[in-house]
C-alpha positions in Angstrom: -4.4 -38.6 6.7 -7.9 -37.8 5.4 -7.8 -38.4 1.1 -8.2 -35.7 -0.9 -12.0 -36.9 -2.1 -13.0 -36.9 1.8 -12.5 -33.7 1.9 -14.5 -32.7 -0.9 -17.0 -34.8 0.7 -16.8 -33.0 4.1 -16.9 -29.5 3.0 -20.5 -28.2 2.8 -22.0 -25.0 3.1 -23.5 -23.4 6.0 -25.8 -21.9 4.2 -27.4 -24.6 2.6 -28.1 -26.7 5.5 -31.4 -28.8 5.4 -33.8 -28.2 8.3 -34.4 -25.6 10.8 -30.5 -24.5 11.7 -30.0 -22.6 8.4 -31.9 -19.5 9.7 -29.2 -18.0 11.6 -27.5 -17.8 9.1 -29.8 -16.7 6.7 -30.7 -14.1 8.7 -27.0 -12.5 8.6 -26.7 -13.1 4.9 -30.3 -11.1 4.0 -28.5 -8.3 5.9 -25.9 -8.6 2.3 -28.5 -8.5 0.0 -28.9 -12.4 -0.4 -32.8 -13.4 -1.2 -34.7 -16.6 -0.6 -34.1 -17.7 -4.3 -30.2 -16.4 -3.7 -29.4 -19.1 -0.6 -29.5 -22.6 -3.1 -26.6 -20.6 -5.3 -22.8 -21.5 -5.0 -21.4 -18.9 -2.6 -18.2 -17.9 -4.4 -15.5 -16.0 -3.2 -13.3 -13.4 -5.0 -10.5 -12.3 -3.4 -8.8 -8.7 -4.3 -5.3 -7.9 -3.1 -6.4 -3.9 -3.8 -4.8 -1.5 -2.4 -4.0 2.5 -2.5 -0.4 2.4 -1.7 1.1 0.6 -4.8 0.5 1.0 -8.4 0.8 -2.7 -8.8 -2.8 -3.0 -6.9 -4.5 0.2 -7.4 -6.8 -0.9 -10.0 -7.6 -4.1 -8.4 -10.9 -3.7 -6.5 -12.8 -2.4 -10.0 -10.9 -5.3 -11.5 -12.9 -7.8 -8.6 -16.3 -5.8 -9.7 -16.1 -7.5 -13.2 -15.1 -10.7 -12.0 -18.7 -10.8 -9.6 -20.3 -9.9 -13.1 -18.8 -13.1 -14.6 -20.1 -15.3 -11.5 -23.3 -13.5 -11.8 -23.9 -14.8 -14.8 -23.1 -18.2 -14.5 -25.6 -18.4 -11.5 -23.2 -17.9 -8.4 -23.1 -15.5 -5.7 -20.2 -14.0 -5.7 -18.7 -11.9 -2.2 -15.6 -9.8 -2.6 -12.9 -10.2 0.6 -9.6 -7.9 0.7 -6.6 -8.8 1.7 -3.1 -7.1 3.1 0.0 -6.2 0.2 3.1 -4.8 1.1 4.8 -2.7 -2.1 8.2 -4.5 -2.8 9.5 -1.0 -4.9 8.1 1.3 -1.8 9.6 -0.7 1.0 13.2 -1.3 -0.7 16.0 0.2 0.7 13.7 0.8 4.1 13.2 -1.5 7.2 9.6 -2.1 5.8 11.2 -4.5 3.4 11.4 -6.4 5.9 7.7 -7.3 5.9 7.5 -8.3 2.2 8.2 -11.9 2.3 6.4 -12.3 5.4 3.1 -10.9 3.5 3.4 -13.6 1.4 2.6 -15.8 4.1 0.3 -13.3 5.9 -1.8 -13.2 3.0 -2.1 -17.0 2.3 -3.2 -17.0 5.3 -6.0 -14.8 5.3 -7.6 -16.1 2.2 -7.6 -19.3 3.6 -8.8 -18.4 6.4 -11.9 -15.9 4.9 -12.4 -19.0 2.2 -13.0 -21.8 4.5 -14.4 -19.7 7.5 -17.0 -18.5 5.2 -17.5 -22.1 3.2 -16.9 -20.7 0.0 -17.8 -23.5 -2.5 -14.9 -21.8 -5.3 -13.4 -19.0 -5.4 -11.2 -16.3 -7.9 -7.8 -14.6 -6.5 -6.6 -11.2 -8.1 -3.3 -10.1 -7.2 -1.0 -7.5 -9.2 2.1 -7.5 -7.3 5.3 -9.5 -6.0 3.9 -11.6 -2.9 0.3 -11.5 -3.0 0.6 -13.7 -6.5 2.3 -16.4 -5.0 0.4 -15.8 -1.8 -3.0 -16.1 -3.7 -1.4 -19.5 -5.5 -0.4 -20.9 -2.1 -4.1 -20.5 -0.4 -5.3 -21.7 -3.4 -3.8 -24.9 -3.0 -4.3 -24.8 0.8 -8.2 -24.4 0.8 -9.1 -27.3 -1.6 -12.0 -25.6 -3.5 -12.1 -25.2 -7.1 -10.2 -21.4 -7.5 -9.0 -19.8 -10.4 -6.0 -17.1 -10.1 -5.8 -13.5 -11.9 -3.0 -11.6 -12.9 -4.0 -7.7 -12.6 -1.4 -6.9 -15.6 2.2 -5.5 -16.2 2.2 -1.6 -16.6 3.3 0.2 -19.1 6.4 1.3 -19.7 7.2 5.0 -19.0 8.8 7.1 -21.2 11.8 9.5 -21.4 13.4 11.3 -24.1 12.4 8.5 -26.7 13.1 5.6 -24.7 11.5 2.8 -22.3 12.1 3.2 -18.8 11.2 1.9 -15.2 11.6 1.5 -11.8 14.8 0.1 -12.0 15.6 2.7 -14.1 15.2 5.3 -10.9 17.6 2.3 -8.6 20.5 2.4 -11.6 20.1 6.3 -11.9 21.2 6.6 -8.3 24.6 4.9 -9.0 25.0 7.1 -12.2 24.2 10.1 -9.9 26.8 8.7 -7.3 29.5 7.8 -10.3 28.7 11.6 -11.7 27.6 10.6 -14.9 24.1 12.1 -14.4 22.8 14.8 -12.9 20.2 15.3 -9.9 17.8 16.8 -12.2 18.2 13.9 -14.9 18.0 11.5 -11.7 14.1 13.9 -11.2 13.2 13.3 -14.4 13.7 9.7 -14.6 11.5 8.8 -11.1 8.7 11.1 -12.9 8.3 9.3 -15.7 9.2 6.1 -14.9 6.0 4.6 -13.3 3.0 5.9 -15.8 -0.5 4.4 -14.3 -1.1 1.1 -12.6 0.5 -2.1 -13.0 3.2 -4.6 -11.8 6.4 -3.6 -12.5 7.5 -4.0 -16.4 10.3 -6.1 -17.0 10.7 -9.7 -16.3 10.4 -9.2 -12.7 9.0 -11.2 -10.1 5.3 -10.1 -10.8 5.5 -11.3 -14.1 7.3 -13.7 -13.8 5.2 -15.6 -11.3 2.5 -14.1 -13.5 4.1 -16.4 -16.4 4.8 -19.1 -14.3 1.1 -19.5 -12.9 -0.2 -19.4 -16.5 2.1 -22.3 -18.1 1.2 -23.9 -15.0 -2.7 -24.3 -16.1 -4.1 -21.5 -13.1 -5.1 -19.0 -14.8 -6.9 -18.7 -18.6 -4.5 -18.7 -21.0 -2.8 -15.4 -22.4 -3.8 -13.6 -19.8 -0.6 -13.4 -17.8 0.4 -11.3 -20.6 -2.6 -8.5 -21.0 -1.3 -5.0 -19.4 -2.9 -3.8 -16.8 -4.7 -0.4 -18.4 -5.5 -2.6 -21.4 -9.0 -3.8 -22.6 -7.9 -7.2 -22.8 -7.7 -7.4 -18.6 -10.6 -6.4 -18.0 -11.8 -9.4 -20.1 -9.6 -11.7 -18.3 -11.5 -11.2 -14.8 -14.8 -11.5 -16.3 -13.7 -14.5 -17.8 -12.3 -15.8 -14.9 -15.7 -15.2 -13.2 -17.1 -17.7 -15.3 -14.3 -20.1 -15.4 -14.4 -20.7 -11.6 -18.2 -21.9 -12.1 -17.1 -24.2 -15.1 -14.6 -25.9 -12.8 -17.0 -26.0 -9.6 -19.6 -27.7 -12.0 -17.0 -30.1 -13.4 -15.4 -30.9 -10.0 -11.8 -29.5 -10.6 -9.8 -28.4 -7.8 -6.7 -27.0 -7.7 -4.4 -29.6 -6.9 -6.4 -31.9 -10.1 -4.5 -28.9 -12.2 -0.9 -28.3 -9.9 1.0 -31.8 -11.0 4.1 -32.3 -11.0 4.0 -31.8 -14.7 2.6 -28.8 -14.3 5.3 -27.2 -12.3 7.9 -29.0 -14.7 6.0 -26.0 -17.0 6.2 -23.2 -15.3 9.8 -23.8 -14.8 10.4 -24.1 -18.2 8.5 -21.1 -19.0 10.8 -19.0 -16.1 13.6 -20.2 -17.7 13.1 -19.6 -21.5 11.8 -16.1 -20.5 14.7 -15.4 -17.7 12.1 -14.9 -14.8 13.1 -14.0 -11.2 15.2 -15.3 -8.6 12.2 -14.6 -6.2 10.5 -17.3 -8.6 12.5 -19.8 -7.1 11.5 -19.8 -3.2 7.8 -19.1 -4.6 7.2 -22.0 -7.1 8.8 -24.0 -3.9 6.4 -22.3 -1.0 3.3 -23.5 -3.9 4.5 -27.0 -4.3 4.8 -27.5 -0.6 1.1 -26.3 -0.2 0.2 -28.2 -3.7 2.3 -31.5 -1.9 3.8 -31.6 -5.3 7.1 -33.1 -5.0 9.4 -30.2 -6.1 13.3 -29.2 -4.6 15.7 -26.5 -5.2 17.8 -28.5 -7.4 15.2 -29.4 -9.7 15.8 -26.0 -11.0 19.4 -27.0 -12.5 17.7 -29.4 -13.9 15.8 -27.1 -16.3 18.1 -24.8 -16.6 20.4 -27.4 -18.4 17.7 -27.9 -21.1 15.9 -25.1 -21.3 17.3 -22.4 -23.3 17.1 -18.6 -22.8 15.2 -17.1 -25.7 14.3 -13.4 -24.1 15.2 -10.3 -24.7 13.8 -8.7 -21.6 15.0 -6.6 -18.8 16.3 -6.3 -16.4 19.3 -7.8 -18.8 17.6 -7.0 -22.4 16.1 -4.3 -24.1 12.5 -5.3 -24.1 9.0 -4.9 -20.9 6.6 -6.8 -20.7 4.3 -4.9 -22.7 7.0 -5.9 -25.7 5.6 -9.7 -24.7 2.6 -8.9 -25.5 2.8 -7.4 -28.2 4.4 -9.9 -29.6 1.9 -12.6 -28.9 2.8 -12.8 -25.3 3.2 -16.0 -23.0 1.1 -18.1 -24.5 2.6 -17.6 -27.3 5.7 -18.6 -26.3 4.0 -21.8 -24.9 3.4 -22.8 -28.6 6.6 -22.1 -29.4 8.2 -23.9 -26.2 5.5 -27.3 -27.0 5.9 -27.2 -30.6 9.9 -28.2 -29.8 9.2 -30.3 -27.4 9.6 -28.6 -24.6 6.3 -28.4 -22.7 3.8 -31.2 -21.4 1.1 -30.8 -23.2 -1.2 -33.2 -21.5 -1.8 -31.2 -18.3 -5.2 -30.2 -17.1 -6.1 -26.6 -17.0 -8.5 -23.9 -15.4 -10.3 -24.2 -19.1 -11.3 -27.3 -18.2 -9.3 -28.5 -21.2 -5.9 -29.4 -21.6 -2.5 -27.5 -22.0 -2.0 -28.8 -25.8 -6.0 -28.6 -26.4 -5.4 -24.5 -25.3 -2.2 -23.8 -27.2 -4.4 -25.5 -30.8 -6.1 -22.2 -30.5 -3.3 -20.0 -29.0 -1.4 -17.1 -31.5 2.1 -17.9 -33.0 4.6 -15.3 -32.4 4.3 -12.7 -34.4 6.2 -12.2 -37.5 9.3 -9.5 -36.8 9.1 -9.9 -33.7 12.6 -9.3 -31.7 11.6 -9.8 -28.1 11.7 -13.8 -28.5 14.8 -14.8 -30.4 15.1 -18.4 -31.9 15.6 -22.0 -30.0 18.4 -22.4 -32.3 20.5 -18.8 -31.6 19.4 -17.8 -28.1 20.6 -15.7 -25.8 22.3 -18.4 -23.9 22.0 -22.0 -24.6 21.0 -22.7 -20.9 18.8 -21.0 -18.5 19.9 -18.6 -16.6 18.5 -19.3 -12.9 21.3 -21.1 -11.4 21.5 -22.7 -8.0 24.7 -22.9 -6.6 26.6 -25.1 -4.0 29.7 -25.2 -2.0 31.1 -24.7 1.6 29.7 -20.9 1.3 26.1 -22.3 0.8 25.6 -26.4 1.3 21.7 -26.5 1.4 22.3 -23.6 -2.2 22.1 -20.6 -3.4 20.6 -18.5 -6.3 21.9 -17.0 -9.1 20.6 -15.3 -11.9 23.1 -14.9 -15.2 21.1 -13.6 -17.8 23.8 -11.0 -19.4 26.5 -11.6 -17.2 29.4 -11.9 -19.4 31.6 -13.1 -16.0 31.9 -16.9 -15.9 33.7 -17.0 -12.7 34.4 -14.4 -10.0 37.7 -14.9 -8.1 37.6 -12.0 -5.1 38.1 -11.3 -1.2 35.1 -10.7 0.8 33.9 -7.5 2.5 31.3 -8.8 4.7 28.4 -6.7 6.3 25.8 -7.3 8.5 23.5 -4.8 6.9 22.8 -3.4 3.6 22.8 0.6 4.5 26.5 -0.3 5.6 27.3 -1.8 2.3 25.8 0.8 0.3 27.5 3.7 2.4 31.0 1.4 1.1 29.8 1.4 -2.1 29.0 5.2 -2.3 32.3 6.0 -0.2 34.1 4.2 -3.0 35.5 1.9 -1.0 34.3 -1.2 -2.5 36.7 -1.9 -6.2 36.4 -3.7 -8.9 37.0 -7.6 -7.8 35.8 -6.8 -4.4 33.2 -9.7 -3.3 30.0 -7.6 -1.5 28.9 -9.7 1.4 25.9 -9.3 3.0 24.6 -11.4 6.0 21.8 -11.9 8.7 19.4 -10.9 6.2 17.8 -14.5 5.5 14.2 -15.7 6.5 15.0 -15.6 10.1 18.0 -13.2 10.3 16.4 -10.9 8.9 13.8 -11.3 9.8 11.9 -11.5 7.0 14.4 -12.2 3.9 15.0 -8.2 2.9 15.7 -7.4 -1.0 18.5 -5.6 -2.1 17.8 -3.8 -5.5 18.7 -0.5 -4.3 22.5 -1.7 -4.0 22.6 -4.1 -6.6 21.0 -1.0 -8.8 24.0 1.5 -7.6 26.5 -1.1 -8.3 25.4 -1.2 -12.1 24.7 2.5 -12.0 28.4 3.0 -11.5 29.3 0.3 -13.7 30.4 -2.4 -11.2 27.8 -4.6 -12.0 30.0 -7.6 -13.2 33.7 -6.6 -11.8 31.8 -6.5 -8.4 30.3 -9.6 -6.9 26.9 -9.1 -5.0 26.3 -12.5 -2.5 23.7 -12.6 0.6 21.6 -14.7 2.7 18.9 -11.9 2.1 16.9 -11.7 -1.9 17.5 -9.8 -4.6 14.5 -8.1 -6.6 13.3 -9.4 -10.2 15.0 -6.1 -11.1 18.0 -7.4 -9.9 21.1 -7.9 -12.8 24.7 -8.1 -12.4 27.0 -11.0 -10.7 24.7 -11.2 -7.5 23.9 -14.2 -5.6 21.1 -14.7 -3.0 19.2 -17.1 -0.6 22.6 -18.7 0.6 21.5 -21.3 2.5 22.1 -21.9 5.4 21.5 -18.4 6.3 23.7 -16.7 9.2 21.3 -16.6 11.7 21.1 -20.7 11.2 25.1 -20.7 11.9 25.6 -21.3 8.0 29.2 -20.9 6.8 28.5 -17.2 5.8 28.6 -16.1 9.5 31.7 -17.1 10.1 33.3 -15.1 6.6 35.4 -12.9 7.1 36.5 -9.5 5.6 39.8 -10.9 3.1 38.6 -14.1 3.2 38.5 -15.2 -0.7 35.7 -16.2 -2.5 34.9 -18.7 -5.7 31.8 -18.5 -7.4 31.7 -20.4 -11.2 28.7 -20.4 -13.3 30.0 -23.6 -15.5 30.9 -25.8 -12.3 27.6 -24.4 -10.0 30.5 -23.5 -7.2 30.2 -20.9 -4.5 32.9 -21.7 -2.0 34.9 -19.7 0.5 38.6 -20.5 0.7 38.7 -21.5 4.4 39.8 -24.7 5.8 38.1 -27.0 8.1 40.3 -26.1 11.4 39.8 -22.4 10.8 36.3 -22.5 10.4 35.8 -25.0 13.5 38.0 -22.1 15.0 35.5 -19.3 14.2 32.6 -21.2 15.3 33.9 -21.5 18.2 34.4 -17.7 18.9 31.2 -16.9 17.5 28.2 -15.9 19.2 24.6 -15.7 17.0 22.6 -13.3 17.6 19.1 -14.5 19.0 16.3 -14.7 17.1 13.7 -11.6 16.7 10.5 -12.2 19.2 8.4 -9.2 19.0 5.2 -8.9 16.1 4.6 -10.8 12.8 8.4 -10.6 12.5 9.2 -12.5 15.6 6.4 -14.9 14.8 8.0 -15.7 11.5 11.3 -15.7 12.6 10.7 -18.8 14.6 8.4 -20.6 12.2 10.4 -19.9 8.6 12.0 -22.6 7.2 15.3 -22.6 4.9 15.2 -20.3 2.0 16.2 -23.9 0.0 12.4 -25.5 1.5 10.9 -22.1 -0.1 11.0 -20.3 3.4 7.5 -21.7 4.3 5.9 -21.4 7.6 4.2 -24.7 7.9 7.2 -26.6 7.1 6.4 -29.9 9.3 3.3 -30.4 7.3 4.5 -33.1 4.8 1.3 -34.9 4.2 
């Protein structure tokens, strides 16, 4: 295996070459503007995830203008790529979801492939939206060249007879509609006012969440995870980051110098104080695999026993992310969380400087404040990502029990195989309270593709069966997600994982104190049902089919370079 400083040492730049051979390519690069006193400059790369199709990227290729001027004028030459995004909140509840997670990988990918096919000596990533973060983070630390990450910024809230409101706001509505506590016309008003302008979705959801978590984690300058998206303040951040990326090229910092073990220990406790994402927890994997950072699911139970959760944010609380920032926003709370002992301070960042040499400088939470409540009364002494084990889900599962009142769920199972039958149940009334949803063949490679399921998990609350019904799946939920759900059950179906062999009436344990999920089937019977059970075959046509056969468990991070270990 070839260290880490030989390839530093190999990597040099076409167009830099000594001698005769660097015309071609000096030719092809006058044709962008480059001049004879351009070609000696660092050729750095800035990556925008824009697109048209999504709020959450909409604003991003203006965004990608001001982070050239930063390069600019630290003396580099900066060159904007694009890359793919699939809309998380426009593909729910459709077969497009299908292709979300997959993007994540898609767009790893491509940036590593545009980086290091162009030798880009650094480069900055700007992503606004669920899978292009942690796609951004993962090419990063694939392409071994210093990078620095930007967060396009949480939008603002929307707002409706007084009150805060969101896309999950449009999901629940749906339920009320179905549960006839709201009209169609209130269910009209809400999905025109809850998305205002650009931004990722508000609440502690998996855009800022990973947002969060890639800021405690030292990748991108400090408080600007927090900075909405409309806002001033983000429009400084790119420029910033502009000229960040030349400070570490010049000092000789590359990613994986920054993305420690330590560093991830951060960003888990970060995710877990602020009650980020489920999603968070097969990203911050997929980033450690590419980072080689020694980091497994059930390192996340071991945060969540000593970190405690001190936000009041949706989709459980009252507060957005706007609220955050407000009130001094994540880096804030990194004070806060290193002032109590809570954060390694001694971690190198894209400043150059260290996390505890940052936070000297960083805002205290602001006085009044109600959006981070106190260490010593918060809103659960624990975290509340939980991963969960049993006969239902041996390699885990994911919970998230931020406001679930529910410390264990005693219920038969009524399985499906797809979500539009479970939500047709749902809205048939034929699902009741104690009921246990099941939903299966909807992991990585069942799937394919790892589907969300906000728009059921949102009806269920909707028409108040968020806690007397349990939610379970091999599938994901969205950041949005709240209520006694539990995804990425692993072994997924399609892997011949215990779920596939469930069946309706079958009853089902799942215990927040004791970390159980277990169905209450014995050893023979389940033999028995293997046995009569046939799996489908895998998907083979596309990207889909591709992935299908390359995706590892949900409990590796459902990465697609799994048998890399080096």
């Amino acid at each position: 295996m070839t260290s880490e400083q030989s390839k530093k040492d190999l990597r040099i730049r076409s167009h830099v070459y000594d001698g005769m051979v660097k015309s071609p390519n000096r030719a092809m690069l006058r044709a962008t503007g480059m001049t004879d006193k351009d070609f000696d400059k660092p050729l750095i790369g800035v990556i925008s995830t824009w697109a048209e199709n999504t709020p959450c990227n909409l604003h991003l290729e203006e965004l990608g203008k001001l982070a050239k001027n930063g390069i600019r004028s630290m003396g580099g030459w900066p060159v904007q790529f694009g890359t793919i995004t699939v809309s998380d909140g426009i593909s729910m509840g459709t077969p497009g979801m299908r292709f979300s997670l997959p993007s994540r990988d898609v767009i790893a990918d491509s940036i590593e492939v545009a980086m290091s096919g162009h030798n880009c000596d650094a480069f900055v990533a700007i992503g606004g939206c669920d899978k292009n973060m942690p796609g951004s983070m993962i090419a990063i630390a694939n392409t071994e060249v210093p990078a620095i990450f930007v967060y396009g910024g949480t939008i603002s809230p929307g707002k409706l007879d007084g009150k805060d409101i969101d896309l999950v706001s449009v999901f629940e509505a749906v339920g009320h509609w179905n549960h006839k506590d709201m009209t169609a016309e209130e269910v009209r008003a809400i999905e025109c006012n809850a998305c205002p302008g650009p931004g990722g979705c508000g609440g502690m959801y998996t855009a800022n969440t990973m947002a969060s978590a890639i800021e405690a984690m030292g990748m991108s300058l400090p408080g600007s995870s927090s900075h909405p998206a409309t806002f001033e303040e983000k429009k400084k951040d790119v420029e910033a980051a502009g000229k960040a990326v030349m400070n570490l090229l010049e000092k000789g910092i590359y990613p994986r110098d920054i993305m420690t073990r330590e560093a991830f220990e951060n960003a888990l406790t970060v995710i877990m104080a602020l009650g980020g994402s489920t999603n968070s927890v097969l990203h911050l994997l997929a980033i450690a695999h590419a980072a080689n950072v020694d980091l497994t699911i059930d390192d996340f139970n071991v945060f969540q026993k000593k970190v405690p959760h001190i936000a009041d944010l949706k989709p459980s609380g009252q507060y957005v992310f706007q609220d955050l920032y407000e009130a001094g926003g994540v880096e804030a709370v990194m004070k806060y969380l290193y002032q109590n002992g809570y954060i390694h301070g001694e971690c190198l960042t894209c400043t150059g400087k260290t996390v505890a040499e940052n936070l000297a400088t960083a805002p205290d939470l602001k006085p009044g404040q109600k959006v981070i409540v106190p260490l010593e009364h918060p809103k659960r002494p624990d975290g509340p990502l939980l991963i969960l084990h049993g006969n239902l889900a041996t390699e885990g599962a994911v919970a998230k029990v931020s406001g679930v009142k529910s410390r264990r769920h005693v219920g038969p199972a009524k399985v499906f195989n797809n979500e539009e039958d479970a939500v047709k149940a749902v809205l048939a009334d034929e699902v009741v309270p104690g009921d246990v949803i099941v939903i299966r063949f909807q992991g990585p490679k069942g799937g394919p593709g790892m589907p969300e399921m906000l728009s059921l998990s949102g009806i269920l609350v909707g028409k108040g069966q968020g806690e007397s019904v349990a939610l379970l799946t091999d599938g994901r939920f969205s950041g949005g997600t709240h209520g006694f759900v539990v995804g990425h059950i692993a072994p997924e179906a399609q892997d011949g994982g215990n779920i596939a062999y469930l069946h309706d009436g079958d009853t089902i344990i799942i215990d927040q104190d004791t970390k159980e999920i277990t169905m209450d089937v014995s050893d023979a019977e389940l033999a028995k049902r293997k046995a009569e059970t046939t799996i489908p075959p895998l998907y083979t046509r596309g990207v889909l089919g591709k992935y299908a056969h390359l995706v590892s468990s949900s409990a590796t991070g459902a990465v697609t370079d799994f048998w890399n270990k080096d």
